[in-house]
C-alpha positions in Angstrom: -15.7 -144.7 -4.1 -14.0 -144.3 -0.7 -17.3 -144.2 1.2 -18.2 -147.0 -0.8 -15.0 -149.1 0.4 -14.7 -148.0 4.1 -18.6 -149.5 4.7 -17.6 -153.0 2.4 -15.0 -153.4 4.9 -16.8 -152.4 7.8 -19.3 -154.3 6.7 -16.7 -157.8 6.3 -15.7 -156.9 9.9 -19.2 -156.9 11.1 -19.6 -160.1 9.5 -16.4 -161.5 11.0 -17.3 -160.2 14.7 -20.5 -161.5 14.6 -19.8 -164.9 12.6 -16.1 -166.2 13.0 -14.8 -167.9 16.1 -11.0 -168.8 16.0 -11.8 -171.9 18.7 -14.8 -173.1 17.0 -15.1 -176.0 14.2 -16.5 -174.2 11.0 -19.5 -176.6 10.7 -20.6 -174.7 14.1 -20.2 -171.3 13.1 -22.0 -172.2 9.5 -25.3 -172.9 11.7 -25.4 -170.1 12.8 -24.8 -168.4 9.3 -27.3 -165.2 8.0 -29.3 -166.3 5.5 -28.1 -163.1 3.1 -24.5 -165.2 2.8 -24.6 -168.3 0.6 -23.0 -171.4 2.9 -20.2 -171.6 0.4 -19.0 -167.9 0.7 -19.1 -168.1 4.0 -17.1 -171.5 4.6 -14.7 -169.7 1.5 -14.5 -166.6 4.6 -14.1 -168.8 7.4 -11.0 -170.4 5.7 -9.7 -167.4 4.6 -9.5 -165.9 8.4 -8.6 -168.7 10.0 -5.4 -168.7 7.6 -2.3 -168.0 9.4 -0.7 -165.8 6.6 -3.9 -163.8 7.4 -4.6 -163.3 10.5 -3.1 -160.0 12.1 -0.2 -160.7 14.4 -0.8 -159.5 17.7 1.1 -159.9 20.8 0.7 -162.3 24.0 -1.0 -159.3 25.7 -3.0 -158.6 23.7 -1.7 -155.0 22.7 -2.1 -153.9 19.1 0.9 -154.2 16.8 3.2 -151.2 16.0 3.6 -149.7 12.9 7.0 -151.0 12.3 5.9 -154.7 13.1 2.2 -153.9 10.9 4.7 -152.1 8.1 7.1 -155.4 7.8 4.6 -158.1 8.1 2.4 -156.1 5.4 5.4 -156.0 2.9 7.1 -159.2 3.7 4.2 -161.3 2.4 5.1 -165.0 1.1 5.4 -164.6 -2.3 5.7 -161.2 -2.8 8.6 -159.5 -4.0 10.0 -156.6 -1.6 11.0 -153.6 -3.2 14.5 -152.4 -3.0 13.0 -148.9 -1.1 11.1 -150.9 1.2 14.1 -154.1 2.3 15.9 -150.6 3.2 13.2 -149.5 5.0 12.7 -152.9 6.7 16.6 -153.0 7.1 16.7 -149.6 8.9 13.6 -150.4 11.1 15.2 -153.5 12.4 18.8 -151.2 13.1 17.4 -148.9 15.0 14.9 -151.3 17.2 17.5 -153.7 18.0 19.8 -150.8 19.1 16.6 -150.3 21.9 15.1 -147.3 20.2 11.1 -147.5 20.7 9.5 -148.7 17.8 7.8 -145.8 17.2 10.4 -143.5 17.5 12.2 -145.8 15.1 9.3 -145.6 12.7 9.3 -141.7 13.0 12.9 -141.4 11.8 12.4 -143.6 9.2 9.6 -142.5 7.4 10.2 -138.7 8.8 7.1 -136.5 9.4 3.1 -137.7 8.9 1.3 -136.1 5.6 -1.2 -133.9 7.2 -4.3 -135.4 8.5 -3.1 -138.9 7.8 -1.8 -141.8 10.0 0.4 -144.3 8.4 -0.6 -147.9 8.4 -4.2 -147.3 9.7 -5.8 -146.8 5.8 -6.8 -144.0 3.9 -10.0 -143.0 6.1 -8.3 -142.4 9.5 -6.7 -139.1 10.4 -4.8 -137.6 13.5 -7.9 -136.0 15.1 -10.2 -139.2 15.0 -7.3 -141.3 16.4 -6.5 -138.9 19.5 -10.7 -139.2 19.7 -10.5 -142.8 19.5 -8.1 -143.2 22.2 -9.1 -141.2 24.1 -12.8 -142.0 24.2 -14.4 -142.5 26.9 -16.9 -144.3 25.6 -14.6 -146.8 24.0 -12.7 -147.2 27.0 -16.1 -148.2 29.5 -16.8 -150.8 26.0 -13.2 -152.1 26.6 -14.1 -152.4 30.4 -17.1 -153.9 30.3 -15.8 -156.3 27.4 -13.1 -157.4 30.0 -15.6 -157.8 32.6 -17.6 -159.7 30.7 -15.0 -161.9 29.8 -13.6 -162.2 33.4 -17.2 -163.5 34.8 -17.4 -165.6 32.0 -14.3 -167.3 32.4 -15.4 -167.6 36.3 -18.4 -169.7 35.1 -16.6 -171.8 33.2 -14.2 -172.7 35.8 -17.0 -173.7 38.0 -18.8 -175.5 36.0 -15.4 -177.4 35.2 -15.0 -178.2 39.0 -18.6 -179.1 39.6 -17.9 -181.4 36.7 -14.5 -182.8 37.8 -16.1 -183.2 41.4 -19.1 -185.1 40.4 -16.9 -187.4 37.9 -14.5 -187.9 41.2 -17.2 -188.5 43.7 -18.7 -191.6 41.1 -15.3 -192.8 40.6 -14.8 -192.2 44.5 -17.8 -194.1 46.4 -16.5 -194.4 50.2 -16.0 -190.5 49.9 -18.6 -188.0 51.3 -19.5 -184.8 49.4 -19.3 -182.3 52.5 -15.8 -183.9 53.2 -14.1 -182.4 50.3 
């Protein structure tokens, strides 16, 4: 049953990867919808991950969260009721940051040691070894670089093609102007 649930949810994050934009309208990605998903269970996704309540906080650089900031946005859900054990937990988290310890040292003394070969807040399938592996991949890390890079030249295009725009609207607007002036 745990095989079975780690490839349903890798198989949702496939789909979301492949099919959900955050700056697109939803009638665009629904064009481009596979035709194995009906166009109301994908529209029913679409809102679902483009809810706020949803979406995974992350922060303005882009780093992943911490464990203490995934542990008390997973247990402080709107309309959920928080366990005595865990507000403590929340409680001494928030202490202990705001007295500049790191937030994974914080997390450590909180919680105390890891079970063997498991890695809070990362699910049930993840364990120490595969997360050293991960991190230290170096195939994951030349994905990461070329995923930058890519992302980099394709910003570059789209700033030229803005100023090839901006200049052509300004050189109509702008007749006694020469081209090879500006």
């Amino acid at each position: 049953m745990t095989g079975l649930r780690d490839a349903w949810k890798r198989h949702k994050r496939n789909i979301k990867n492949k099919y959900f934009n955050k700056n697109a309208i939803i009638e665009e990605m629904l064009q481009n919808r596979p035709n194995e998903i009906p166009e109301v269970q994908l529209r029913q996704l679409i809102e679902y991950w483009d809810d706020e309540d949803v979406q995974r906080t992350t922060k303005e650089n882009n780093e992943e969260p911490s464990k203490s900031e995934m542990f008390i946005t997973i247990c402080t859900k709107k309309g959920k009721e928080v366990h005595t054990d865990t507000q403590v937990a929340i409680s001494e988290l928030q202490n202990r940051q705001s007295s500049r310890e790191s937030t994974d040292d914080a997390f450590r003394i909180v919680f105390e040691k890891e079970q063997p070969g498991r890695v809070r807040c990362y699910g049930r399938s993840l364990a120490t070894n595969s997360l050293k592996k991960m991190k230290n991949s170096p195939s994951l890390n030349k994905k990461h670089a070329n995923e930058i890079t890519f992302s980099k030249e394709e910003m570059k295009e789209m700033m030229r093609e803005e100023m090839r725009c901006f200049f052509s609207q300004f050189m109509k607007n702008n007749h006694v102007l020469n081209f090879h002036d500006i």
